[in-house]
N, C-alpha and C positions, 0 to 999 in steps of 0.2 A: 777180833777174828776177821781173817782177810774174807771178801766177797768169793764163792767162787760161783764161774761164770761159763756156760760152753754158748760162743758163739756162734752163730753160722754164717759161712761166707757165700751165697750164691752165684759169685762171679758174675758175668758174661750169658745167664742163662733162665731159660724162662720165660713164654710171653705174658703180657699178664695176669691171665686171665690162669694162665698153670699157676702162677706165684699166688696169688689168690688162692687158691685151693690147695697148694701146698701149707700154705701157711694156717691155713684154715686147719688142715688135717692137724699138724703140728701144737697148734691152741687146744684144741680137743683132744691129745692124746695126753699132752703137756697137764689139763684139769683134771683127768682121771687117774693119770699114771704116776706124777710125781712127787714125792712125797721129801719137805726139807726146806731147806734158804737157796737154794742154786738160783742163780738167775739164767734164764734163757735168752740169747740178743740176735735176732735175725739180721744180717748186712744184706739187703738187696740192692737189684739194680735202682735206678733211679724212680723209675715209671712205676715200680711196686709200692714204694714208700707210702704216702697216703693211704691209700687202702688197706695197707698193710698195719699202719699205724691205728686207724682205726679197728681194727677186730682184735686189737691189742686189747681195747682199753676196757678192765672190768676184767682182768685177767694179771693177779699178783705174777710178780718175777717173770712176767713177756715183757722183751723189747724190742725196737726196732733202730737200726744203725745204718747209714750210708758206707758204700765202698770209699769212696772219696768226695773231698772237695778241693773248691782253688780257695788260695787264701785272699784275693780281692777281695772288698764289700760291693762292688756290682761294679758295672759299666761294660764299654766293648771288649767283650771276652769270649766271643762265638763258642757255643758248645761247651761251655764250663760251670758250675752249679757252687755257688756260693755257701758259707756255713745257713746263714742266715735262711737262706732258702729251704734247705733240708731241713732246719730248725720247724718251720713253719708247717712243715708235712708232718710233725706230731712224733719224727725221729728223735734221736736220743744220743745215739753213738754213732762215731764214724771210724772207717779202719783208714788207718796211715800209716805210710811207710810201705806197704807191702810188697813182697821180692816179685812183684809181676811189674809193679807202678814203678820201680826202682831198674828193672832191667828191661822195661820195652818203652818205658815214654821218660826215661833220662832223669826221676826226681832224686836229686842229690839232699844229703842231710840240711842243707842249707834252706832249699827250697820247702822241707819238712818241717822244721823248727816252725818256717810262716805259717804254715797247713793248723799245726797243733796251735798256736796264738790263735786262728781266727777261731777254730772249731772253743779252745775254752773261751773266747770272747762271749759266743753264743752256746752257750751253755750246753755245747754238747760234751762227751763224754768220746776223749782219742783211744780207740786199739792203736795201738805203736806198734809196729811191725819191725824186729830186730833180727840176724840171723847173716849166717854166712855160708858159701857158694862152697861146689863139692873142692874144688880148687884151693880154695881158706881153711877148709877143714884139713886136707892132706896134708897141706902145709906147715899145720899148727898153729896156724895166727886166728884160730876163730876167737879167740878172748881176745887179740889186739881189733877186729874187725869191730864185735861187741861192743868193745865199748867206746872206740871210736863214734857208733852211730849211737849210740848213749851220749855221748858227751857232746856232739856238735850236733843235736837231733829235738833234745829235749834238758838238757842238762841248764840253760838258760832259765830253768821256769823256778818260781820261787818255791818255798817247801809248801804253801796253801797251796798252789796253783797244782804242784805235782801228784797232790792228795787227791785230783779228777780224772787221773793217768790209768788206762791199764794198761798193760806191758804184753806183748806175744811173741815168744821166741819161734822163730820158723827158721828149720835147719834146710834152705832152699835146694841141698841135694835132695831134701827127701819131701818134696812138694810134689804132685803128680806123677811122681815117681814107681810109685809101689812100694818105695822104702821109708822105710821107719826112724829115726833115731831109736836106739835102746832108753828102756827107760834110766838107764844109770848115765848116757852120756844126757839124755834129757836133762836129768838132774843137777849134773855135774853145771850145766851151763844157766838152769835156772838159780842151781845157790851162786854163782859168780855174778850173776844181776842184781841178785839179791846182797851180793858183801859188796857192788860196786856202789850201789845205791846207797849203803850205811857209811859207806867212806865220802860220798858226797852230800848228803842230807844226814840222816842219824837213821839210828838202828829203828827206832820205833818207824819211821816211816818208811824204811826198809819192808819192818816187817808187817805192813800196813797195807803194803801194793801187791796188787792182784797181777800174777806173771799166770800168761797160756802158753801152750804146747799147742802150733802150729805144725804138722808135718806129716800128712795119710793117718791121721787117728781116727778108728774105727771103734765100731762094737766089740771086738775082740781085743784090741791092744791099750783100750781107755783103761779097766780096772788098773793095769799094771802103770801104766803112765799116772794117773790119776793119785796112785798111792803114793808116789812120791812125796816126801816134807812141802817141796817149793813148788811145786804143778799146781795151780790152783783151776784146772781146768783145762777148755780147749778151745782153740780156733778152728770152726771145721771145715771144709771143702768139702767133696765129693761126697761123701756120709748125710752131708745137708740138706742135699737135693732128694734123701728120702729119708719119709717122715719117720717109718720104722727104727730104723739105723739110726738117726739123731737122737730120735726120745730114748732110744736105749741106750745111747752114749750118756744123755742129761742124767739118765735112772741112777748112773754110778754111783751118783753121789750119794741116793738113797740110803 
């Protein structure tokens, strides 16, 4: 049975002392409210991680995950945060690829592929960040884009190595957007990851990996995204930053 997972991405936001206490709220609503296997995974800024990590611990299905790293193991690299580093703050997951990291600081699949080697070097756990621009969609090449960054992104990793993968489809028209994907094109593009993944690997580890739904999902549009066969969850944004609206997107699954 695949994991399923709502992560939350806090972006750019937060001092720490709010991420602290959001996260706090979150643990605490997370103990009383949820009932099931869902795993919870917080992505914060950098500066949140340790502390965050700690009020983790002694709290089944909480995690905590970095927005990114560089794939160096250390040296002169001003302003860049190693796996290993984030490892040590008692994180667990990191998000890569994502249509923000990918359109304002230039990280090409190439660049990505190093990202996911260092992070499972150190034993972290990659969100993949996959998905294509309103432009790709219009056009109809969003399955050529897909798997494009499927295949020069991660498709290098061996079937063990891929077994430490989650996958997150973000349709990046519908990122801060307001808009949605419907849940049937949701679908349509999580079972196309999921047949691209059996035509590269096999079916069993096809059906093995945990694919999210990245794209304005909220408390109101989770149930219906969430029912879908291949949705195993969500990547969340905006909804993250309050506690309310995420433990009730997490409850879905209840």
């Amino acid at each position: 049975m695949r994991n399923k997972i709502v992560a939350g991405n806090w972006k750019m936001n937060l001092d720490h002392q709010q991420g602290v206490s959001l996260f706090s709220e979150i643990v605490n609503m997370v103990k009383d409210e949820v009932i099931g296997h869902q795993q919870v995974v917080i992505c914060s800024p950098f500066i949140h991680l340790h502390s965050i990590a700690q009020l983790a611990k002694g709290t089944p299905g909480v995690a905590v995950g970095a927005q990114n790293i560089y794939f160096e193991e250390a040296g002169a690299y001003t302003g860049e945060i190693s796996a290993a580093q984030v490892k040590s703050t008692g994180a667990t997951h990191v998000i890569l690829g994502h249509s923000e990291r990918r359109a304002y600081f230039g990280e090409d699949d190439y660049v990505l592929s190093k990202k996911v080697d260092a992070a499972l070097k150190h034993g972290l756990i990659p969100i993949f960040c996959i998905g294509e621009t309103r432009e790709e969609r219009e056009s109809g090449r969003y399955f050529e884009v897909i798997n494009e960054q499927l295949k020069k992104g991660i498709f290098h990793l061996s079937n063990e190595a891929f077994e430490n993968v989650v996958l997150a489809y973000e349709p990046v028209w519908a990122i801060g957007t307001g808009l949605t994907a419907s849940p049937e094109q949701a679908q349509e593009v999580h079972a196309f990851i999921r047949n691209t993944l059996a035509e590269q690997y096999n079916q069993d580890l096809a059906d093995g990996t945990t694919i999210l739904y990245g794209g304005s999902c909220n408390p109101k549009n989770a149930p219906d995204l969430f029912s879908q066969p291949d949705i195993d969850g969500g990547l969340i944004g905006g909804a993250s930053l309050k506690s309310r609206d995420f433990v009730d997107i997490v409850k879905v699954f209840n």
